[in-house]
N, C-alpha and C positions, 0 to 999 in steps of 0.2 A: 507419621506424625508431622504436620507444619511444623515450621521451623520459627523463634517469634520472630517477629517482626516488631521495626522500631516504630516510634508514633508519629505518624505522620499526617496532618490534620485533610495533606490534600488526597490522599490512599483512600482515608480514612472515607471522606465527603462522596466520592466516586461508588464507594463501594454501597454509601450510605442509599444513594439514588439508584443504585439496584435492585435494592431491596423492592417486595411485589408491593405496586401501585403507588411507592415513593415517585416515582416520574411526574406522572401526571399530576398526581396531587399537588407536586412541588410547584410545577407550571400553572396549575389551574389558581392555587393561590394567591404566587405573584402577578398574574394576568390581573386580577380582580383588584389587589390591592394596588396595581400601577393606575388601571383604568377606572377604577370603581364601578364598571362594569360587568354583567355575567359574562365569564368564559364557556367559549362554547366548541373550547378541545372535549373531544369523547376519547381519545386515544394517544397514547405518547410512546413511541420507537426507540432505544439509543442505537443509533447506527455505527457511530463511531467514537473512540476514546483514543487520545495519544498523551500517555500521562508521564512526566517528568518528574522524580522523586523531590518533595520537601517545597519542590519549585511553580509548580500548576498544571492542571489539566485543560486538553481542549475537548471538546466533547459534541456531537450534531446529534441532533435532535429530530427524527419527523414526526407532527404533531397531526391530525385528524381532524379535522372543524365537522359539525355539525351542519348537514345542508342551507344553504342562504336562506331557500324557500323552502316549504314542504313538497318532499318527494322529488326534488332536484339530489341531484347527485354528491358526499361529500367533497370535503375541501382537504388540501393540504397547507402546510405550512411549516418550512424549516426552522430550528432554533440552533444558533450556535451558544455555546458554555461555556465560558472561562473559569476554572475553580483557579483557587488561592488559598493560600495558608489561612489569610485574614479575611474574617468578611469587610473589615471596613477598605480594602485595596480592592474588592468585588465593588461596593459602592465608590470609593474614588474613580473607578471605571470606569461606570454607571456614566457620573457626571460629567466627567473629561467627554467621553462620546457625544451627550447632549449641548455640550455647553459647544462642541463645534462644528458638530454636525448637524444637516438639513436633514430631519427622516425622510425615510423613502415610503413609499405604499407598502402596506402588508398587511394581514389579517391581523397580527397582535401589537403588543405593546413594543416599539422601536427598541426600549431598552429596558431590561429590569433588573432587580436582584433577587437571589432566591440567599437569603439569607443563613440557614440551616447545611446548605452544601460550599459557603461562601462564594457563589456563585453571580458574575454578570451575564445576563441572556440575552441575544441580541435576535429579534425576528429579519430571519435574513431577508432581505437583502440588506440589510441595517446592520453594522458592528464594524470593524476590523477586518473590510476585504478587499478582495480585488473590485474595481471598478469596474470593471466588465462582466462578473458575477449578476454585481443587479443588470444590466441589461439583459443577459441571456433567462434572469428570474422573469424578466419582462415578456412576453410570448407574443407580443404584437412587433416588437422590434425585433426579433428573432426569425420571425414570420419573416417577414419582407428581408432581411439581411441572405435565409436561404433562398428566400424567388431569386433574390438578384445574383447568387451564385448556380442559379438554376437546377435549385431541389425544392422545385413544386411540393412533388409528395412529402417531402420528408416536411416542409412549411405548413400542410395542411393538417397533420398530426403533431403537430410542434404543441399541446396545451400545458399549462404551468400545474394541472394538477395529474401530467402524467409523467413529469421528469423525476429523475431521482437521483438526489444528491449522494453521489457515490463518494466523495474525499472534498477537503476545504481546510486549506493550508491558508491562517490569515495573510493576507498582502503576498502570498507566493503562488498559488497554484491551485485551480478547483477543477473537478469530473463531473459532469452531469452523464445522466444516460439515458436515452429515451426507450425504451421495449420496442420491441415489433411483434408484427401480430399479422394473423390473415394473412401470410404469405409473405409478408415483408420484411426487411430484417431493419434489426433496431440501429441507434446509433449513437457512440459518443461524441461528447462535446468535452474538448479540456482547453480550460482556459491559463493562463501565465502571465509572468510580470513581461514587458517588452523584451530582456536577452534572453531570458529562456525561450520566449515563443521562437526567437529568429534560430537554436540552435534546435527545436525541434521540430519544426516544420523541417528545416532541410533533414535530419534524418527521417523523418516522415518518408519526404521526395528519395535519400540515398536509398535505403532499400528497396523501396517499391523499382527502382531505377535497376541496380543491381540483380534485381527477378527477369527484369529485361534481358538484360544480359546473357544471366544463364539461370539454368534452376537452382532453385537453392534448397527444395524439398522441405519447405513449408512456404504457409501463407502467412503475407501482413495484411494488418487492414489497408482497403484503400480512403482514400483520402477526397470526400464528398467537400468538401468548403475548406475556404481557410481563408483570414485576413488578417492582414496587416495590423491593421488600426484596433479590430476587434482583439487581437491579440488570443485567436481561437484557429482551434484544430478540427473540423465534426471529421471522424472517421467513420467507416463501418463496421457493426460487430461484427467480429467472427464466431462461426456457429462453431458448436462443441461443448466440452466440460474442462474443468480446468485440469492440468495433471493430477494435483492433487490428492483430489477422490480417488486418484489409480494408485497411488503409494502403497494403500493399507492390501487393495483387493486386485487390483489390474492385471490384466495379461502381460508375461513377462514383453510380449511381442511389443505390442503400443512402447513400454520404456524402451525400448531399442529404436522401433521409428522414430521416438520422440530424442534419443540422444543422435541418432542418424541426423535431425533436422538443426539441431543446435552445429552440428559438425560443419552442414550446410551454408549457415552464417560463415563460422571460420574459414570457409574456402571460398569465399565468396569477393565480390568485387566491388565491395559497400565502400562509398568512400566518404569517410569523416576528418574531420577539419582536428577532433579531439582527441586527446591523449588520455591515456589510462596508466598508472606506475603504482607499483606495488605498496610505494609509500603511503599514499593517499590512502591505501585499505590499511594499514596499521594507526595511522592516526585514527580513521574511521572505529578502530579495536578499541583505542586508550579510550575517546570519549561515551565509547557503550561500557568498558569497563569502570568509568566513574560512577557511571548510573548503577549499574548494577550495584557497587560497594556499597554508596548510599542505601540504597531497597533494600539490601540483602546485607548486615554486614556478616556473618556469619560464613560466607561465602567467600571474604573478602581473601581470604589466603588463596581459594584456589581460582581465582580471580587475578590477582596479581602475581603468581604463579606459572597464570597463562600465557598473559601478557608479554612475562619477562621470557619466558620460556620460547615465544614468535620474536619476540626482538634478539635475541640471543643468534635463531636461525633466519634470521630473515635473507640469508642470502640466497636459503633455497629459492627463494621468490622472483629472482633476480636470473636472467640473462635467460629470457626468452626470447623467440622470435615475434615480433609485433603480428597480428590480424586482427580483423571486424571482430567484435565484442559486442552482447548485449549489455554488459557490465551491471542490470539489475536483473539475473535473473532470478529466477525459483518456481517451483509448481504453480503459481500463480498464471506466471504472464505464459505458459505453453497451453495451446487448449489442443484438443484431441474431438475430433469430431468423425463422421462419417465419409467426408472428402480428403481426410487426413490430415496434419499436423497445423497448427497455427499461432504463431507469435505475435505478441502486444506488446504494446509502449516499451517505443524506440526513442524516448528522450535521452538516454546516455548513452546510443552508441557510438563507441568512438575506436580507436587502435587500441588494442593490450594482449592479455597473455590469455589464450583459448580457456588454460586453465582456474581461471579466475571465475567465469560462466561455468566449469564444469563441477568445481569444488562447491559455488555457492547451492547449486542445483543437487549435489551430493547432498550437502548439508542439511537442505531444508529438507531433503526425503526422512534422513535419517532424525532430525526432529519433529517427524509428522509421524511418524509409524509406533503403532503402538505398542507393537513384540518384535522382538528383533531375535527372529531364527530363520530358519533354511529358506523360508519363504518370501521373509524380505529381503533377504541376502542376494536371492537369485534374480530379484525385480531392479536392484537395484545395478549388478553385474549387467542386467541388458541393458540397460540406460548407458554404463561405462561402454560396453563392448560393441552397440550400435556408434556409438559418437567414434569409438578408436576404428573400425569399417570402413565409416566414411569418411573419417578424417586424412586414415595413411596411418594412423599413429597412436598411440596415449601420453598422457601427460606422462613426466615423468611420475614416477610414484611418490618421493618427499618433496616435490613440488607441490603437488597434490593434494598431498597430506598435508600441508601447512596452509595452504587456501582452505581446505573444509575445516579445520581446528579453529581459523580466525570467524570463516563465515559461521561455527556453532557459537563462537560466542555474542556476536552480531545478531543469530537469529532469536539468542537467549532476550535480548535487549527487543528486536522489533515484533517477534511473535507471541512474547512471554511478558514483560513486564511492561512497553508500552502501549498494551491496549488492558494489561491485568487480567489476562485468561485466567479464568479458573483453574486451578491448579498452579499458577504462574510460579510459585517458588521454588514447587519440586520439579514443576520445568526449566528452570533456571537450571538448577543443580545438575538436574540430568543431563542437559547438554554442557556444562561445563565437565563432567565424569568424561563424558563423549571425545568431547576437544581433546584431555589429556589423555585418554585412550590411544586417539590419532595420533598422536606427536610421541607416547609408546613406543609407538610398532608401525615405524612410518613406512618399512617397508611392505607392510602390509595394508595400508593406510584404512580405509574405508571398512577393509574385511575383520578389522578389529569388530568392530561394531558386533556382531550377531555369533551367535553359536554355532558349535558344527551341526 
């Protein structure tokens, strides 16, 4: 049985535009009533939600346009979505955006309100973004920006209705992705405010550099363009899947390559400018554990519980030896292909504690699996026992254990409530059970988890 839930008008809005053919509708309406034009979306996507309780959502959109001509090929077009408590801060928005802003070209209306979700909608390249967003939405400046860093090919497939807006953080940070095809492989493009681009470009350059060196037993992407001014990264994919999918079903083997390759990093000769301390990830805990009390108050004992319960130990955290870190890892950024291991986005890597990478990556296994018996137990032991192989070593065990305890209630926050999975409550819950299970039987850490 769900748990209730308090009223929250911007929960509520989100969930509201869920609902079958609320999307489009939502969009096709305000379109017409901004333009007094027919819209001509056939289609609406939600790609993406990062929802902050009580406080608003941000939400992207891909939209589908009907052919320009007949028999031409569709169109796309991104929408970004602001929800709010109130519809009238959705239209204060509205206004503020227009009254100083120059619109830029797009298919739809530069700015709307979808009233019903309290919603401001902005047809991107238009709203609250990076400035170099719209350029790279641009495909003719994009074009020429790669000839001149001499990716012909990748220039001549560059078109705007084949990118895909993969993430879009206003004024912080956006992903596009172009596919590959026919042989060729695809590529991303991540753009940033100017200090982030300068610290991820050089780790961009430290790894790839550090592979020089010596092996590290996986692959990074390499690094096709970059500049300055564009304040852009285009990498190239790497083939594979992501760990993930291997959690629930995977060969024990793959998790042991894949923690051999995380090991790989740790011993490696990546050299970062940035620091990593234990402290930063418990702050990182309190402000996921405010969100949750908000969302959840029902939770909120074992919630602050946990907190006080990592603060209490936090010394386990404390007095490691410094090495290379990915510092965001999880099933996500490891892919697993046919050539063998592969790691993604190296914007945080900096100096810290191996087991911060190995706990987070525990963590998310253990809230991605859907039974926890012999089978995942044993998937997940190759992951620990390939990284301790390669490493020389294993984390200490309540070291350990207190890094997977903070990273479940972290992942309760990023994988559970701010995108509002289905299920999000009793996922909440479950990994907060999880955390206090870990901090238990820390000397058993991880192997709480599953049955004999």
């Amino acid at each position: 049985m769900s748990p209730a839930l308090p009223t929250d008008p911007v929960r509520e809005a989100v969930e509201r535009l869920r609902a079958e053919g609320e999307l489009l509708g939502g969009l096709r309406r305000a379109w017409e009533e901004e333009t007094g034009a027919a819209c001509p979306l056939v289609a609406a996507e939600l790609r993406r939600v990062h929802f902050k309780p009580f406080t608003r959502a941000r939400l992207v959109v891909r939209g589908v346009l009907a052919p320009a001509e007949p028999g031409g090929p569709p169109r796309q077009q991104f929408f970004a979505l602001q929800v709010y408590p109130l519809v009238e801060a959705a239209r204060r928005r509205r206004r503020s955006y227009l009254a100083r802003s120059q619109p830029a070209p797009c298919h739809g209306p530069p700015a709307f309100v979808v009233p019903a979700w309290h919603a401001a909608g902005f047809s991107l390249p238009n709203g609250p973004l990076l400035r170099n967003l719209a350029k790279f939405l641009d495909a003719g400046r994009t074009r020429t920006w790669l000839e001149k860093k001499g990716q012909p090919e990748l220039a001549a497939r560059y078109h705007p209705d084949a990118i895909e807006l993969v993430r879009y953080v206003p004024r912080k940070r956006a992903l596009l992705r172009l596919p590959g095809g026919d042989g060729v492989g695809g590529a991303y493009f991540k753009l940033f405010t100017q200090a982030e681009y300068r610290t991820a470009a050089r780790n961009a350059v430290a790894i790839l550099r550090a592979g020089e060196v010596a092996p590290l037993g996986f692959t990074a992407p390499a690094i096709l363009a970059r500049g300055k001014k564009k304040r852009a990264l285009a990498l190239a994919e790497l083939p594979g899947t992501r760990l993930t999918e291997s959690f629930a079903a995977g060969p024990p083997e793959l998790l042991a390559a894949a923690g051999a390759a995380v090991a790989g990093l740790h011993r490696s000769m990546a050299w970062t400018r940035a620091r990593w301390s234990p402290g930063r990830e418990l702050e990182a805990v309190a402000v996921a554990a405010n969100d949750l009390i908000q969302a959840l108050p029902g939770q909120a004992e074992a919630v602050r519980r946990l907190v006080a319960r990592l603060g209490a130990t936090f010394a386990l955290a404390e007095g490691f030896q410094p090495a290379p870190i990915h510092a965001n890892l999880f099933g996500d950024q490891i892919l697993a292909g046919a050539a063998g291991i592969g790691i993604v986005d190296w914007d945080d890597l900096c100096l810290g504690d191996p087991a911060f990478d190995v706990g987070r990556t525990a963590a998310h296994f253990l809230f991605a699996v859907s039974g926890r018996g012999p089978a995942e137990r044993e998937r997940l032991a190759a992951f620990l026992a390939g990284h301790a192989e390669r490493a020389g070593e294993s984390p200490p065990e309540p070291r350990l254990a207190w890094h997977i305890a903070a990273a479940l209630l972290l992942r309760a926050k990023i994988s559970a409530l701010r995108p509002l999975a289905p299920g999000w409550p009793e996922q909440v819950e479950r990994s907060l059970a999880m955390a206090h299970a870990v901090l238990d039987r820390p000397a058993e850490s991880w192997r709480a988890m599953f049955s004999a």
